[in-house]
N, C-alpha and C positions, 0 to 999 in steps of 0.2 A: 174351720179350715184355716191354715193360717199357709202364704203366699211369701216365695222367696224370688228376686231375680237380684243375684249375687255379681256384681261387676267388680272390673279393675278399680275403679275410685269413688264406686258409690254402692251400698249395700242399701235396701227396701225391704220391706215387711208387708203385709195386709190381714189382717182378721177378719173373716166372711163367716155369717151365719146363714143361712136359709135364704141363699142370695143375695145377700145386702154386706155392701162393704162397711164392717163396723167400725176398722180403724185404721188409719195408714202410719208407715212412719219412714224416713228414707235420714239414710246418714251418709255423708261424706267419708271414704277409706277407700285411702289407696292402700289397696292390697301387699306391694311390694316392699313398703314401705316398715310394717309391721305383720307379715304374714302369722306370728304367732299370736297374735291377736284379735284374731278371725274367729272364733271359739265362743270365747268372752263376748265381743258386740253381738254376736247371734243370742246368746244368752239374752242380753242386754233390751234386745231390739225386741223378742218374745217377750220380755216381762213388760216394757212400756206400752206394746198395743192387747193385753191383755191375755196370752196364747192359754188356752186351758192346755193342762198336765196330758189328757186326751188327746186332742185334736193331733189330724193328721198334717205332715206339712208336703207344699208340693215345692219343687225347687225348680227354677230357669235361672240362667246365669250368662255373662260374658267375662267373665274372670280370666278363665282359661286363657285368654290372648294374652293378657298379663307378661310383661317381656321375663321375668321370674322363672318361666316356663321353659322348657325347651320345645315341648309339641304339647298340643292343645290334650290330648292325652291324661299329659302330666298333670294339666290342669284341674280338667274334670276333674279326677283322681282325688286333689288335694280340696277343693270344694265338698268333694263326697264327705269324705274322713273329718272335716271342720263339721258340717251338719251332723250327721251321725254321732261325733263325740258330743255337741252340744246339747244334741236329742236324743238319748241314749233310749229304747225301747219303744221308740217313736215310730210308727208309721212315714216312711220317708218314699217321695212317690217324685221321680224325675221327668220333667214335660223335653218328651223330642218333639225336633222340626214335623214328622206328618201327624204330629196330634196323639202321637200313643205317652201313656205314662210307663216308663220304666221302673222297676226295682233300681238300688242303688249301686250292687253288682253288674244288672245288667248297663246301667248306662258306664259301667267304668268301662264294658269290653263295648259296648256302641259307641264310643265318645264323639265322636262325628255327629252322630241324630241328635245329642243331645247340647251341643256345644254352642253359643249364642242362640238359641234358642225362643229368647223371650220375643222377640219381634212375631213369632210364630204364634206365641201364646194370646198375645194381642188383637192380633187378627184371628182368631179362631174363636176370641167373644165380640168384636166387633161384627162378624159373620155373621151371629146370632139375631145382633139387633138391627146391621144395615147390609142385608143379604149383595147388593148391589152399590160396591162405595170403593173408591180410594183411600186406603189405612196413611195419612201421614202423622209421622211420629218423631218429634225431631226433641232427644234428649240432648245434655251437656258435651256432648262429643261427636253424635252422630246422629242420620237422618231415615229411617224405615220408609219404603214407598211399597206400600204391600196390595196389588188387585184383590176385591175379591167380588167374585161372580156367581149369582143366584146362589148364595148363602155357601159358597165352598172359596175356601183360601186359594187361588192361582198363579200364586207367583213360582214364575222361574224359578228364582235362584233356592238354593236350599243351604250351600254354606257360601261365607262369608265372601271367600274369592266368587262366587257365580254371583251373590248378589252384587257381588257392586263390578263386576261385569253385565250383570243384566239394568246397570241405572236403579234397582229396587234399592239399594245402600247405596248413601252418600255419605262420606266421611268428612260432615261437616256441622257442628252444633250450634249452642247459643252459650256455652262457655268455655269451654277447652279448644278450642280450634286457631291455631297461630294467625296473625292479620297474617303474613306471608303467604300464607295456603287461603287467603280467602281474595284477595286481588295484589297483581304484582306491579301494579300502578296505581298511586290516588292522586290528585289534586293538589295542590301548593300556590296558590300565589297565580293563577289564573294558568299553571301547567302543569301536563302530566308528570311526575313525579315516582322513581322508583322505588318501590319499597325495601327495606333492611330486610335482612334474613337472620336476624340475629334471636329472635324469640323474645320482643323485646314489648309484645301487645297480646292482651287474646279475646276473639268475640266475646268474652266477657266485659271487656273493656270496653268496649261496643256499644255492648246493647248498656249496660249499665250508664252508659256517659248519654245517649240519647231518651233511656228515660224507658225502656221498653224489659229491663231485667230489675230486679232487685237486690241491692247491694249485698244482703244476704242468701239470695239464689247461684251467688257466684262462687261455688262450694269448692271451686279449684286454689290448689296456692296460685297467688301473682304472681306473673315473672321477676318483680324486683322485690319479692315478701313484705311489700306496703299493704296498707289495706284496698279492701274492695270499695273504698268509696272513688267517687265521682271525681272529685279531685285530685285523688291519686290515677285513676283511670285514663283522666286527661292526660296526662302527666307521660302514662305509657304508651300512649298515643302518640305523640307529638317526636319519641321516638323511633316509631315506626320509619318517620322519612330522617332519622338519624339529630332533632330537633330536641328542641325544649319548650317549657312554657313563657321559657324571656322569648325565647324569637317566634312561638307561635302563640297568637288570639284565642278565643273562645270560638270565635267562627272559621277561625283556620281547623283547629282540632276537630270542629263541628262537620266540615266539609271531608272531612279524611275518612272520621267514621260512619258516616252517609256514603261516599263508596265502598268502604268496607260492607256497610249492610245489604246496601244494594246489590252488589256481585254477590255474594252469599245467598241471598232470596232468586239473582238470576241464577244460578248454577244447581238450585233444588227446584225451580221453575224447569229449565230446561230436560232436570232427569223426569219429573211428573208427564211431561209431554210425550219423554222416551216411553215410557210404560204403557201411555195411555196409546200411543202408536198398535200397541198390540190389544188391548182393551178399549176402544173407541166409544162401547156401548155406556162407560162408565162418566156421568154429570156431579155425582156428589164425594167433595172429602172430606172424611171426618179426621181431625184434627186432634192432637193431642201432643202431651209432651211438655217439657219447662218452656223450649222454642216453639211453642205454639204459635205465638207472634209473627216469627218467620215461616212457620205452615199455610198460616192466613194468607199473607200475601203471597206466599207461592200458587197458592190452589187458586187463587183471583187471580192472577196474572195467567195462568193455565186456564181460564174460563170455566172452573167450577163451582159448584154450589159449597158453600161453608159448613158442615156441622161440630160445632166444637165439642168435643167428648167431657170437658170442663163440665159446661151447663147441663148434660144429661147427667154424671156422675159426682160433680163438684171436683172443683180445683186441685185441693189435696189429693185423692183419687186419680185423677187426669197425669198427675205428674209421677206417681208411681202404678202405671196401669199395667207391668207386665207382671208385677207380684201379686196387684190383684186378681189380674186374668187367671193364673195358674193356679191362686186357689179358686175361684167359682169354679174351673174346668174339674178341677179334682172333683169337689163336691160332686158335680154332674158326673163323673165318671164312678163314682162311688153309690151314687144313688144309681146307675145300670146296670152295677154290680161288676163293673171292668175291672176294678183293683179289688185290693184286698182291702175289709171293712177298720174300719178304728176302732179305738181302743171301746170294751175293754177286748176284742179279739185281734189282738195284735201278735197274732198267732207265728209270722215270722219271725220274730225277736225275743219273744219269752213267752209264758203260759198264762194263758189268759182266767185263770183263775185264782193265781198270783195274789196277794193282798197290794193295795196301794198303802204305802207308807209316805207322810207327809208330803204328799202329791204328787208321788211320784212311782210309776206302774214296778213293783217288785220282782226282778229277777236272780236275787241272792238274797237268802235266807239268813244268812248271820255271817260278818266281817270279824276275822279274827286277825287281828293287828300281833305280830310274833315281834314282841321287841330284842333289842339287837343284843342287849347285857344278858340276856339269857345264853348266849352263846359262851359266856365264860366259862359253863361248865359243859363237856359235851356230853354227858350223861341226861342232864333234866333240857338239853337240847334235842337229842334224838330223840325223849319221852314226849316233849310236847309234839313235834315233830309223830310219832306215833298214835297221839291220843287224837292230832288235825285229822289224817289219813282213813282214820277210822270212823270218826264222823261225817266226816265226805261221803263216805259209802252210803249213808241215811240222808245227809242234808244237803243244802247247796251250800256251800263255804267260797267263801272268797282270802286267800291270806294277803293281809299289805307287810310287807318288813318293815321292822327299823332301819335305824340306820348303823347301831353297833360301833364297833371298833372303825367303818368305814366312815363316819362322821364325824368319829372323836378323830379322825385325825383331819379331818376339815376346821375344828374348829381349832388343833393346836394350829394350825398355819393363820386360822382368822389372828391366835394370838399375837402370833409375832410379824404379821404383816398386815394387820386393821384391813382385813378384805372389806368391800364395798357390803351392803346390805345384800345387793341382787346375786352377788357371786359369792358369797357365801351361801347364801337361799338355795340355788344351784346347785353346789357344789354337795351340798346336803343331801337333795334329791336324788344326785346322781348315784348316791351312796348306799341310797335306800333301792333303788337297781342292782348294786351288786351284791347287794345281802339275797335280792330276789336271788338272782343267778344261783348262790349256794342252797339256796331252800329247796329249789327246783331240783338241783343233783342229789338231796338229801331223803326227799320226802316220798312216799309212792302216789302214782297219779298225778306227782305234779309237772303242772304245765304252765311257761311264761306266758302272763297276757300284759299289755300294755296299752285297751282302750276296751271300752264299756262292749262291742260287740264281741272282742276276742274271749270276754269275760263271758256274755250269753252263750259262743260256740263253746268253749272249752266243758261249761258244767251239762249243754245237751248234748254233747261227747263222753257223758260221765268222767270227768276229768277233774282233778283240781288245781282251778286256777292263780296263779302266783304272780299279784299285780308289781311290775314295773313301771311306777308311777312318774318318770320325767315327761314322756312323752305327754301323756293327759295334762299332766298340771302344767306341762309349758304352753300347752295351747287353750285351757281355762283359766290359767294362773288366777284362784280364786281366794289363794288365805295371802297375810300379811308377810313380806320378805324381813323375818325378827326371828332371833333365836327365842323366844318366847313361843312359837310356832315351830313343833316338831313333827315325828311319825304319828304320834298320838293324836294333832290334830288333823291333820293329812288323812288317817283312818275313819278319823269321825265326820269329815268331808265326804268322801267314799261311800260310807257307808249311805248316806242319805241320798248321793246321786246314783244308786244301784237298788235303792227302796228297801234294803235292811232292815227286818227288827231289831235286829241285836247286834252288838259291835262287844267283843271279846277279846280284851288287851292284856295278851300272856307276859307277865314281867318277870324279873330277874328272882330267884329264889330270895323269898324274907320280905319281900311289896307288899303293902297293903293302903289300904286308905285312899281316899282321893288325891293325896296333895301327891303322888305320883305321876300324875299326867302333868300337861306342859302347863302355861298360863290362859294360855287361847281356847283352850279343848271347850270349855263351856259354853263358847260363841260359835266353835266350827260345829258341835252334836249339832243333828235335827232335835228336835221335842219330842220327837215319837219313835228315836232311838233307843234300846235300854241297852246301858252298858253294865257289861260284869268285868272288873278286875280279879285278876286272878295271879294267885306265885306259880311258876315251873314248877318249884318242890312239891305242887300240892295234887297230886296226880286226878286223885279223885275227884278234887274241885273243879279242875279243867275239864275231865271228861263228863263232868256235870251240868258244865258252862255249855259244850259246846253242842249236847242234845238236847238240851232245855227251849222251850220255843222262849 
């Protein structure tokens, strides 16, 4: 099972076998920042903690808030569409707030149940192991205070506004949180002193200068884009009361961030109390999170018992617990038979009898790349064009265009204006969309798709689907931005992440031979791709190609 909780500045992973967290991994990404690169790290993040080709994955997320957004909605939405393109025939299983797993559809239209959610997912395996506990959870921005009683989750609030009207959410962490928002007075020189508001510190600077974060824990940018050490920390410190390091000490800067931490531990003190006002019966917190430090002392100062989730699960686990949470819960949900089973019956996405081709669950049978110089002649255009249509009827076909006459005139402008590497790359792509668009009005059965699942509905619609590839490749952007890198390898990319046997590249009447394709092609094929080149002119040979397994 493999564990998503997708946020605004930080993305996690977890791989779970048979209950056991096998591997964490957690990255730094603000979302807003490069949202089409959301795709790729997912990718990225599954290959480091080992994801089998199989496994299912579960997703929690806070993304959605992401100021990007207009409504939390939107958000979901675009998280869904990142997982799915990155997992294409993947079992994809969404954890809502009371504990149900969603399809990915359904949580687009529930997006509320399923929208910050991972606080939910956390306490719903803590439940398991400390039926009677206070959940504190205090990640890089914010703080979870979650009851839970005789093994059932009871907190109040359910979305973000009720929790942190219910005291259960505090919006305060151990590295993203402004010294401003955390006291608006410290200390100087034996007086109170008011603080700047200028964004000029953050409890990273904090804890890292007293010794209690690690210079590499502090995964946020600094306000002034120095580094996260110590000395730089001080530095933004001293700030805070509009200062520097000529006019303040080691023990001035020392005493500022000591009330900085202090009001921060009192004001997550103070909400544990709120809670416990309605849960009195509750003596034990278990503790987790990077600000576990600051959990410790809140839940002692609050008068209860310590359990650190660190030591029962290990540290690296402790700090990414709602990705692991969500997948041990799948797993459980899976083994009760509540979702639908993994692969190979991954029966809502494609057919579970399907061959895997290089590791990858097969839901199109052969990739026929229609390059764009065949269009010179509209004769052995409308023939390939007829010989596609036909095999469609028997096979599953997927067509990718060229790029034709619509590229060669991207690259007269690369001529006379040296476009950049990435806006020509683009500009190329977007070319190979509008050659789609004509296939589409040409061909019979065809139909535009533009992502791996509009690919799975369109061919269990008996339909033949006709990839518009900017949208995919801008959000895996997975080959080299070089004109050495065309349609041809773009096809053979394709074809490997849809589980293809055979990739079928129709060329210009009189083609032959391999030095046809680009220079990349032999790096983008999978290994377990067989490719046929074929001429337009050669009618027979194409409709040979394209029913041949």
């Amino acid at each position: 099972m493999i564990g998503w909780d997708i946020g605004g500045v930080a993305t996690k992973v977890a791989r779970i076998a048979d209950g056991d967290v096998k591997a964490v991994r957690a990255r730094p990404f603000e979302l807003q920042r490069a949202p089409d690169t959301l795709v790729s790290l997912l990718g990225r993040l599954a290959s480091e903690v080992g994801a089998d080709v199989c496994a299912p994955h579960g997703v929690t997320m806070t993304a959605e808030l992401s100021q990007m957004f207009r409504t939390k909605r939107e958000g979901v939405a675009f998280v869904l569409d990142a997982v799915e393109t990155a997992f294409p025939s993947r079992v994809v299983r969404v954890f809502a707030v009371d504990g149900r797993f969603l399809a990915p559809d359904e949580a687009r239209q529930d997006a509320l149940a399923v929208a910050a959610a991972n606080w939910a997912a956390t306490a719903h395996v803590i439940a398991g192991r400390h039926p009677d506990a206070l959940l504190v959870d205090i990640g890089t921005t914010s703080t979870d205070i979650v009851p839970i009683v005789g093994g059932a989750v009871v907190a109040e609030g359910r979305t973000d506004p009720e929790r942190l009207a219910s005291g259960e959410l505090v919006y305060t962490g151990a590295v993203r949180t402004p010294a401003e928002a955390m006291a608006s007075h410290v200390p100087v020189g034996g007086r109170l002193t008011g603080v700047s508001a200028e964004g000029f510190a953050l409890a990273g600077d904090v804890h890292v200068w007293r010794g209690n974060l690690a210079p590499a824990d502090y995964t946020s940018p600094t306000p002034d884009g120095r580094p996260a050490t110590r000395e730089f920390a001080g530095e933004r410190l001293a700030r805070v009361v509009c200062a520097d390091r000529e006019l303040l000490d080691e023990a001035a800067v020392s005493s500022i961030a000591a009330a900085l931490a202090e009001a921060q531990v009192a004001r997550i003190t103070a909400a544990i109390r709120r809670v416990l006002t309605v849960h009195p019966s509750l003596h034990i917190a278990v503790v987790t999170g990077l600000g576990a430090f600051l959990g410790d002392a809140a839940a002692r100062a609050a008068g209860l018992q310590i359990v650190r989730l660190a030591t029962e699960l290990g540290s690296a686990v402790a700090r990414c617990t709602p990705a692991a949470a969500v997948a041990l819960l799948l797993e459980r949900a899976l083994a009760q038979g509540d979702v639908v089973q993994a692969c190979p019956a991954v029966v809502d996405v494609v057919q579970a009898s399907r061959p895997a081709v290089a590791g990858v669950t097969a839901f199109v049978d052969t990739v026929v790349k229609l390059g764009g110089g065949v269009l010179a002649d509209a004769g052995h255009f409308d023939g390939a064009l007829a010989a596609i249509a036909a095999a469609a009827r028997k096979r599953r076909l997927l067509v990718v265009p060229g790029g034709g006459p619509f590229a060669d005139a991207v690259r007269a402008v690369d001529q006379r204006l040296d476009l950049s590497d990435d806006a020509a790359h683009w500009m190329a792509v977007l070319a190979m969309d509008q050659y789609a668009h004509l296939i589409v009005e040409r061909v019979a059965g065809g139909v535009l798709v533009a992502k791996p699942q509009e690919i799975a509905a369109a061919l269990d619609a008996g339909h033949l689907p006709v990839l518009a590839p900017s949208r995919w490749l801008r959000q895996a952007d997975p080959l080299p931005h070089t004109w050495d890198v065309t349609s041809d390898s773009i096809a053979a990319w394709v074809a490997g992440e849809v589980g293809a046997s055979r990739l079928v590249l129709v060329k210009p009447p009189g083609a032959a031979g391999g030095d046809v394709v680009d220079d990349y092609f032999d790096r983008a094929l999978p290994a377990a791709v067989t490719t046929v080149i074929v001429a337009a002119d050669r009618a027979d040979a194409l409709s040979s190609a394209l029913k041949s397994e």
